[in-house]
C-alpha positions in Angstrom: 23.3 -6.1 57.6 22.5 -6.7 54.2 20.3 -9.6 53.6 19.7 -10.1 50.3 22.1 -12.8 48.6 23.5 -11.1 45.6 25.4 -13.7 43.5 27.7 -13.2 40.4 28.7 -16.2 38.5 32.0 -16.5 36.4 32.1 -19.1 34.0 35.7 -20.2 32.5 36.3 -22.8 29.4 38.5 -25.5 28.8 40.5 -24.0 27.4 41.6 -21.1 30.0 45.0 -22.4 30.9 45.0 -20.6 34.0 45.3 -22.1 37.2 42.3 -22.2 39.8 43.8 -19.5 41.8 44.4 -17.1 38.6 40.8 -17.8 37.8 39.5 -16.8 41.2 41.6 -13.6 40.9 40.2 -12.4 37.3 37.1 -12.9 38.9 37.7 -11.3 42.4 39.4 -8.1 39.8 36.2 -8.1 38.3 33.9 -8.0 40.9 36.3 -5.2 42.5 37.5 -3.4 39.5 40.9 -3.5 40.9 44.0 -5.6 40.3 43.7 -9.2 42.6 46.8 -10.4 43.8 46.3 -14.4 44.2 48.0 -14.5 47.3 46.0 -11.7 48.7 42.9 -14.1 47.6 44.1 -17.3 48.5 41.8 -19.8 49.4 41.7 -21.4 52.9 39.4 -24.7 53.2 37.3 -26.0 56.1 37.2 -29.7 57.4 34.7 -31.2 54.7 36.6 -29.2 51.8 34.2 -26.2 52.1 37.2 -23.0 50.5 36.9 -19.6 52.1 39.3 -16.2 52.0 41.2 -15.5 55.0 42.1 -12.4 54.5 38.6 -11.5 53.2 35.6 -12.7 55.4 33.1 -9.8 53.9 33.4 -12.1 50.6 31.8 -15.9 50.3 32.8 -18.1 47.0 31.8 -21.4 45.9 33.4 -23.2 43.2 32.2 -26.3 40.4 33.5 -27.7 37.4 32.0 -30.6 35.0 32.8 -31.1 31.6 34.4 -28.2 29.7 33.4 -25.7 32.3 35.4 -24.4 35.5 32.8 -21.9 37.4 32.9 -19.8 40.6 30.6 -17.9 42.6 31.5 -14.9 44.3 28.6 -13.5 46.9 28.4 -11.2 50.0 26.6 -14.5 52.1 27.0 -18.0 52.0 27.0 -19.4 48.5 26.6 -23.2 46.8 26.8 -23.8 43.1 26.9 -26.4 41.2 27.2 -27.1 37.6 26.3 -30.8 35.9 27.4 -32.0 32.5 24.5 -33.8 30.9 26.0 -37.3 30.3 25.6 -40.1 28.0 27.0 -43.0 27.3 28.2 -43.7 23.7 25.0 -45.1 21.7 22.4 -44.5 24.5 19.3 -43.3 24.0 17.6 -40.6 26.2 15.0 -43.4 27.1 18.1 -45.6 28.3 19.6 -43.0 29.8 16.1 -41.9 31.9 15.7 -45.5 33.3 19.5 -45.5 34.3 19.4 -42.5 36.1 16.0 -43.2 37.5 17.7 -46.5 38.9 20.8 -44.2 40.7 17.9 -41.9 42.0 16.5 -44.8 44.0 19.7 -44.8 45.7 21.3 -41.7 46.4 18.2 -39.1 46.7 15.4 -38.6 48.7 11.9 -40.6 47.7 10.0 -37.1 47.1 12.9 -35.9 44.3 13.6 -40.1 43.2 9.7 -40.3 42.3 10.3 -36.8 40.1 13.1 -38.7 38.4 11.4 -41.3 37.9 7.9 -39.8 36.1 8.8 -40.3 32.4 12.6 -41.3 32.9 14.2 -38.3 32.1 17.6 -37.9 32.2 17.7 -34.5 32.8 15.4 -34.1 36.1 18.0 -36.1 37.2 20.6 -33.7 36.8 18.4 -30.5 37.9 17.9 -32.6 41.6 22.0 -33.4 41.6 23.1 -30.1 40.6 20.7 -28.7 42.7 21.7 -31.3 45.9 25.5 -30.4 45.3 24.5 -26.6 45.2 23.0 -27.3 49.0 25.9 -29.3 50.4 28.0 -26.6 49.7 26.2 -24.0 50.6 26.1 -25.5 54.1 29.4 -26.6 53.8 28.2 -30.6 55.0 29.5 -32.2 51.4 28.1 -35.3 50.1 27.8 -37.4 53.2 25.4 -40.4 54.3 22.7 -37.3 54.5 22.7 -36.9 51.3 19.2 -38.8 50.8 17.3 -37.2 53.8 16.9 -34.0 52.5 14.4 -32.8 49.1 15.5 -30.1 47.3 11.8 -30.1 45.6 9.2 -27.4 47.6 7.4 -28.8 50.3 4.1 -28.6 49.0 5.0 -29.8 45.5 6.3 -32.8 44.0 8.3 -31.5 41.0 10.8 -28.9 40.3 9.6 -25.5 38.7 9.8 -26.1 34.7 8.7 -22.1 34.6 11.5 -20.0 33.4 11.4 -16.0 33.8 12.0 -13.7 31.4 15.4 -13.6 32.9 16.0 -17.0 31.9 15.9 -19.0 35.8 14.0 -21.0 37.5 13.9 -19.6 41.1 12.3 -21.8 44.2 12.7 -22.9 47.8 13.4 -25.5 49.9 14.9 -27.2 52.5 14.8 -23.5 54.2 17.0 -22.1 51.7 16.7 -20.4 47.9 17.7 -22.1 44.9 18.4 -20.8 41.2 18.7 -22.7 38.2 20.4 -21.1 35.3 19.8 -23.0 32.1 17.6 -20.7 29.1 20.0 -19.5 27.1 23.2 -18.5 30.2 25.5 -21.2 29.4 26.8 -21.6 25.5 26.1 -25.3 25.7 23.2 -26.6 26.5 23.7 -29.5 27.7 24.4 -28.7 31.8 22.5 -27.7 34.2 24.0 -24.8 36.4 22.6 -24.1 39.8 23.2 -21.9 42.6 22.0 -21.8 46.5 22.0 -19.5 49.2 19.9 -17.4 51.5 16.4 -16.2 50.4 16.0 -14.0 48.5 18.7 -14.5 46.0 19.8 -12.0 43.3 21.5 -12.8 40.3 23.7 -10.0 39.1 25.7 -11.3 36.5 27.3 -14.7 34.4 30.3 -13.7 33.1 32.3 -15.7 30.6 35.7 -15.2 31.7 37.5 -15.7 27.7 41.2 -15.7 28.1 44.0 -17.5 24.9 
């Protein structure tokens, strides 16, 4: 069986005024290359919300949406993604918004990834260890639970994330026994998310596809 987790990421604006289901077929179509009919693709979802085809168990999705995004992941194993809008409130400064988000790391994450937070207050590591977090609890299909703080999505024998980006443009690391990938450098149009994906080790990222449709 084939081991290697190869992941292709569809991205979908705002402004798509398709439903969730017609998204997941123009995505299925073009992972395929054939015509998806959405009730062949419909989505079944387990206890904690965790969606799944039941007509097509050699296929594993995983789906996200924050700001003016609506993503999916389509994958041959187990999959999490997760995508995080970078927010701030009206008139805050990045400084503010570091010690505010340092503050809600000291209560929902793990001390190892609420330290990282914490070192210079940046907003953003904050959003790397949620996206990343979210990517995990729906790889394994757990959700956000009272677990959510026990587990660090930072290497074991490190105490940051990897700011290194390949020529590729992702960060790639492990953890918590499985592989995460952060796509930021230049893969979304706006900046300002974080998008990040988990599944088995090794992971391959074949594609991120922006799915235009008027």
């Amino acid at each position: 069986m084939d081991d290697i987790s190869r992941i292709r990421l569809y991205l979908f604006e705002k402004g798509d005024s398709r439903k969730a289901e017609e998204r997941i077929a123009a995505a299925v179509a073009n992972l395929t290359g054939k015509p998806a009919n959405i009730f062949e693709w419909k989505l079944r979802y387990k206890k904690k919300g965790k969606p799944y085809f039941k007509k097509h168990s050699e296929f594993f999705l995983s789906i996200t949406h924050s700001g003016e995004y609506w993503a999916c992941a389509l994958s041959n194993l187990q999959v999490g993604i997760d995508l995080q809008m970078h927010i701030l409130r009206e008139g805050e400064t990045e400084y503010a918004a570091g010690m505010r988000y340092a503050n809600l790391a000291k209560r929902f994450f793990h001390e190892k990834e609420a330290n990282y937070v914490q070192a210079k207050a940046s907003y953003k590591k904050f959003f790397r260890i949620w996206a990343a977090k979210e990517s995990y609890v729906k790889y394994t299909g757990k959700g956000i639970d009272d677990e959510f703080g026990s587990f660090s999505v930072i290497p074991e024998s490190e105490n940051s994330l990897p700011e290194y980006y390949s020529g590729d443009g992702y960060a790639t690391w492990t953890a918590a026994g499985v592989c995460f990938v952060e796509c930021l450098k230049g893969k979304i149009k706006n900046s300002d998310y974080t998008l990040c994906v988990c599944g088995k080790w090794p992971v391959e990222i074949l594609e991120i596809k922006h799915m235009n449709f008027k």
